[in-house]
C-alpha positions in Angstrom: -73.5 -7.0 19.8 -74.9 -4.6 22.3 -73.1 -1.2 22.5 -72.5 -1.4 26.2 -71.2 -4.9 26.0 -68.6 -3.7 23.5 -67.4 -0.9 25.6 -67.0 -3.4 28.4 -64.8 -5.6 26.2 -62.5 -2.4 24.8 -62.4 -1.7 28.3 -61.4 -4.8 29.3 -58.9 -5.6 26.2 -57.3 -2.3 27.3 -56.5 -3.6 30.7 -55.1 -6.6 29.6 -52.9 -4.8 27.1 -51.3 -2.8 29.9 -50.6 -6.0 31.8 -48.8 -7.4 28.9 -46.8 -4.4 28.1 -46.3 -3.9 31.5 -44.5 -7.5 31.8 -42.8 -7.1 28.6 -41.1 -4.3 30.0 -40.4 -6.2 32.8 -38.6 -8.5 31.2 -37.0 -6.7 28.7 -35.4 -5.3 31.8 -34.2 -9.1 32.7 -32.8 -9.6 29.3 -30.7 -7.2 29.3 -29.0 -7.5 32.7 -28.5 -11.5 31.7 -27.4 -10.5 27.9 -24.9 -8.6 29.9 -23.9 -11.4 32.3 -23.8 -13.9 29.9 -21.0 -11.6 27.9 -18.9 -11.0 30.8 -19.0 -14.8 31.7 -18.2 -16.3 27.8 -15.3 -13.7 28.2 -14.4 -15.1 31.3 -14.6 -18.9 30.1 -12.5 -18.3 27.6 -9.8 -17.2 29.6 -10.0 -19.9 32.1 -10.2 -22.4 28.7 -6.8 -21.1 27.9 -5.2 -21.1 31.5 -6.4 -24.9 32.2 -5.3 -26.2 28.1 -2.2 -24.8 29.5 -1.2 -26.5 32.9 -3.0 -29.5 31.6 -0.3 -29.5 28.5 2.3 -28.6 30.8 1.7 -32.3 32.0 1.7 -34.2 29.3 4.3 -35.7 26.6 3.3 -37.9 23.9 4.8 -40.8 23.3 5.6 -42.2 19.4 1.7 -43.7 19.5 0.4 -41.1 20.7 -0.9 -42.3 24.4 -0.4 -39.3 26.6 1.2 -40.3 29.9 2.2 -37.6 32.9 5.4 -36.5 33.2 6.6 -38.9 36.0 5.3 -41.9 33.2 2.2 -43.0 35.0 -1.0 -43.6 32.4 -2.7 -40.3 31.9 -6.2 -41.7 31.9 -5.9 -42.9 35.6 -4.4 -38.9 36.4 -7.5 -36.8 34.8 -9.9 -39.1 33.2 -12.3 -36.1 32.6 -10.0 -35.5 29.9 -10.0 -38.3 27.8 -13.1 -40.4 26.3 -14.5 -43.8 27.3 -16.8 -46.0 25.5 -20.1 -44.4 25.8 -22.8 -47.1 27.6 -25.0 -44.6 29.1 -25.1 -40.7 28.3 -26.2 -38.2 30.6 -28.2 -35.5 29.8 -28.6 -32.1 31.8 -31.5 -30.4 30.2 -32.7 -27.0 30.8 -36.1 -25.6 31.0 -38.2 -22.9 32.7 -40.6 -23.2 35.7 -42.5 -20.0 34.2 -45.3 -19.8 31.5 -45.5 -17.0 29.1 -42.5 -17.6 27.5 -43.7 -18.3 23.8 -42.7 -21.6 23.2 -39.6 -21.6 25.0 -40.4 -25.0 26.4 -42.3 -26.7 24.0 -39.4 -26.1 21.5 -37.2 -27.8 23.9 -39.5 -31.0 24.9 -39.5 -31.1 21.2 -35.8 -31.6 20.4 -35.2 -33.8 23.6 -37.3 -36.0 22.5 -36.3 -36.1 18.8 -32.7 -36.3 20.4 -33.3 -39.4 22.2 -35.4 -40.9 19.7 -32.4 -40.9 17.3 -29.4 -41.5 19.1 -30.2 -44.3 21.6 -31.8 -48.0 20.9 -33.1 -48.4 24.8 -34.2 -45.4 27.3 -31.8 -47.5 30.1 -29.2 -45.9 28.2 -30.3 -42.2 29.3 -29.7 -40.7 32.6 -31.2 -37.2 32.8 -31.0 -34.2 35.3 -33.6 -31.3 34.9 -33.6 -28.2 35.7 -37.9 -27.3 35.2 -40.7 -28.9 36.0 -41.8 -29.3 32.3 -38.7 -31.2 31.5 -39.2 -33.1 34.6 -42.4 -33.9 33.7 -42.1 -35.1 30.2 -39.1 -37.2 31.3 -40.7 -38.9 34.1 -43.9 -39.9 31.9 -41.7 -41.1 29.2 -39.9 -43.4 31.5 -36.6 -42.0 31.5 -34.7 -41.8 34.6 -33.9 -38.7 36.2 -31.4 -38.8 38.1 -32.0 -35.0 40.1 -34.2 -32.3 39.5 -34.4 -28.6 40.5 -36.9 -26.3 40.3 -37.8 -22.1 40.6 -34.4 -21.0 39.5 -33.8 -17.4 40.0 -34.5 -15.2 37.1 -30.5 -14.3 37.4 -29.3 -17.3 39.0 -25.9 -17.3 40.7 -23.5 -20.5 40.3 -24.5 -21.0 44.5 -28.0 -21.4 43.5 -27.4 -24.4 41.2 -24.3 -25.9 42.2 -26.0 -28.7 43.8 -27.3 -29.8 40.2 -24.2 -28.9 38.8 -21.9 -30.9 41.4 -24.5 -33.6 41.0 -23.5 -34.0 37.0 -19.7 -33.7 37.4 -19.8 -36.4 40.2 -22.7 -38.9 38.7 -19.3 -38.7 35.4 -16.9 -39.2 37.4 -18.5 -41.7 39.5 -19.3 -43.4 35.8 -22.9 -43.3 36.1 -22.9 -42.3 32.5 -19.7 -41.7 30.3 -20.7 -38.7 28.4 -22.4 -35.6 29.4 -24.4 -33.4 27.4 -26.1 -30.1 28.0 -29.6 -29.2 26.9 -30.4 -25.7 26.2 -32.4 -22.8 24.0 -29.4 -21.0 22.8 -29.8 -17.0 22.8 -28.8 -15.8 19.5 -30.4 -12.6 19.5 -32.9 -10.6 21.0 -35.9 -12.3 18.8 -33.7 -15.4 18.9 -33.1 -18.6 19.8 -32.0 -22.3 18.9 -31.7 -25.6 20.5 -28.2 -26.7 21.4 -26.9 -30.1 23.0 -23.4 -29.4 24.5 -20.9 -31.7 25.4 -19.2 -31.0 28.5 -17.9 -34.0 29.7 -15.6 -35.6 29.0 -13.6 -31.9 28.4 -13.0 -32.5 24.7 -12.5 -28.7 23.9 -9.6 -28.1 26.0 -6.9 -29.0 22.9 -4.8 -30.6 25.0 -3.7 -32.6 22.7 -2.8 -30.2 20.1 0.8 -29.5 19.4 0.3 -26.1 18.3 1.3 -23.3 19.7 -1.0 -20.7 21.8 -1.1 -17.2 22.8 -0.4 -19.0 26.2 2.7 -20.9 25.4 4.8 -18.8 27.2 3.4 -18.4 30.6 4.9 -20.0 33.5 3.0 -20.7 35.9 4.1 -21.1 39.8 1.7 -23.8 41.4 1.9 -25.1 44.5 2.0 -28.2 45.6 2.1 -29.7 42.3 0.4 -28.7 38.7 -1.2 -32.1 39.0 -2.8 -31.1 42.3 -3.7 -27.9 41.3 -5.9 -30.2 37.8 -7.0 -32.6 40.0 -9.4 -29.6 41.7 -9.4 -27.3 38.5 -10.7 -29.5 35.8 -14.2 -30.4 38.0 -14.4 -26.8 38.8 -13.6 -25.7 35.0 -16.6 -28.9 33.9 -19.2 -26.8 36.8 -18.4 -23.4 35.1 -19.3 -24.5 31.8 -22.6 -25.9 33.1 -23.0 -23.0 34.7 -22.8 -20.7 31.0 -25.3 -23.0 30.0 -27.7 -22.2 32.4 -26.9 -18.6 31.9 -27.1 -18.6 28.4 -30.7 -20.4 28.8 -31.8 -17.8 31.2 -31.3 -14.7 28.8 -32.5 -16.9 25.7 -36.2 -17.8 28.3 -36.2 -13.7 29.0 -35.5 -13.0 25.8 -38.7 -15.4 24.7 -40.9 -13.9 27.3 -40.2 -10.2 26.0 -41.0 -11.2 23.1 -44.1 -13.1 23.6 -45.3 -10.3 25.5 -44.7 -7.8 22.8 -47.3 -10.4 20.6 -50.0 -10.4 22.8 -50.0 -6.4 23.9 -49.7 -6.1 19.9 -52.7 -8.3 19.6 -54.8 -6.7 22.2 -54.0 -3.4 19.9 -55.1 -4.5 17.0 -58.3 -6.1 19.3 -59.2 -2.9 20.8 -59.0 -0.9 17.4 -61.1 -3.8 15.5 -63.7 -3.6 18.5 -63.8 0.2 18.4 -64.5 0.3 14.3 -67.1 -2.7 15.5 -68.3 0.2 18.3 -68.4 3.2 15.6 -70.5 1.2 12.7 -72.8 -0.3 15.4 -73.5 3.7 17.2 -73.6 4.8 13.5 -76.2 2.1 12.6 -78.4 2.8 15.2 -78.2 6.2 14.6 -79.0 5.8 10.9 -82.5 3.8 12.3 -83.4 6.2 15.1 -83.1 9.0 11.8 -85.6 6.3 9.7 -87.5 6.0 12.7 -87.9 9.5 12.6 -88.5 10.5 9.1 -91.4 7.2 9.1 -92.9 8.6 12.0 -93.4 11.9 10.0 -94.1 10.1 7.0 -96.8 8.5 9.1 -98.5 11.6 10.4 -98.4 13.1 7.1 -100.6 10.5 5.5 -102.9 10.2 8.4 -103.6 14.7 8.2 -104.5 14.1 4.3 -106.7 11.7 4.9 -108.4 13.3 7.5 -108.1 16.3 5.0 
């Protein structure tokens, strides 16, 4: 390779390494503001968890086989049917992916569990009712044949709850409206920093609330004063407390897809590194070669003339 050309090439491999480094730091930037938001809302969650286990076992009593009823005696499941579970015909899925490349494989690693998922757990794709969030996830689902029931695309890198509450909404009322009796959400999980791992979710129906657990909490003891009626005050909570929980998700996704880009980023800026140093030993041995022949070119040049003098001699 032609000196020049390999100067054009470090030159050019040296661009391209700021770029990347450049976007790296970018996102590292991203990661850490949603590693901070994703703390602040698990803390938050948790707390609401607790308030809404409460009021919604402030409304129950068991009877002696167990069927939990309200208070005035009517059936529970026709008071808060979010609550309790159904025979599963069709599941709904609310699967999360990114609209942005250079993310590692962020959404290939996804594509690939979703479809493992479905492969395993259902005989017939009319048992699957999907909403997206990404065009790649989309995309796969639409060519498969699943049906998707809403998608949404170009999320905000730090998306608020008013940015996606339409898909959110959508998911809570498709359940309640028994368009599907389960609902799961599909996510990249951030673990750490380097990080991160496939989850499926259930959030509907709201199995984690422990309101059927006779134990005590650190809640037990708080009163609450609702008004008009604890029922009421459910009827509005446990839809909102379903949307929040989407809401982590999607949250949670977000720092795991920065998290992936930063990382990705660091690769290819440490490739183009190691690129420029192996084109620049490349650059050395080919100047040192010719160098070496311009010397032999030299020294047989003055070899030359010395023969042709003693035979003139």
């Amino acid at each position: 390779m032609a000196l020049n050309e390999i100067k054009k090439r470090i030159e050019s491999t040296k661009k391209t390494a700021q770029i990347t480094n450049a976007m790296r730091m970018v996102s590292a930037a991203k990661y850490n503001k949603m590693a901070q938001d994703a703390k602040d809302y698990f803390l938050y969650a948790e707390k609401v968890r607790k308030m809404v286990s409460h009021v919604a076992k402030s409304q129950l009593e068991l009877l002696d086989d167990g069927v939990p009823i309200r208070q005035d005696g009517l059936n529970y499941i026709d008071f808060h049917d979010m609550l309790l579970e159904r025979p599963v015909k069709k599941t709904g899925y609310l699967i999360i992916s990114s609209d942005r490349g250079l993310a590692g494989s962020y959404n290939s690693s996804i594509i690939k569990a979703v479809q493992q998922m479905f492969e395993e757990d259902h005989a017939d794709k009319s048992e699957i009712v999907v909403l997206a969030i990404g065009e790649p996830i989309a995309k796969f689902c639409r060519e498969n044949g699943y049906y998707v029931a809403k998608e949404m695309h170009d999320i905000s890198d730090r998306p608020t709850f008013g940015e996606v509450q339409a898909i959110v909404k959508r998911a809570v009322k498709l359940f309640k409206e028994q368009a599907f009796d389960a609902l799961y959400v599909c996510y990249n999980h951030h673990i750490n920093a380097v990080s991160s791992q496939f989850r499926a979710d259930q959030v509907l129906p709201l199995t984690d609330l422990d309101v059927l657990d006779e134990d005590e909490d650190d809640m037990a003891n708080v009163d609450y004063l609702v008004e008009p009626s604890q029922g009421a005050l459910l009827d509005v909570l446990l839809p909102q407390f379903a949307e929040s929980q989407i809401y982590g998700a999607i949250v949670d996704a977000k720092t795991a897809e920065h998290g992936s880009r930063m990382n990705a980023m660091r690769s290819a800026t440490d490739a183009a590194n190691e690129m420029i140093d192996a084109l620049k030993q490349q650059f050395n041995q080919e100047r040192q070669l010719r160098v070496t022949n311009e010397i032999l070119e030299i020294i047989n040049g003055a070899n030359a003339l010395n023969d042709n003098k003693k035979k003139e001699d």
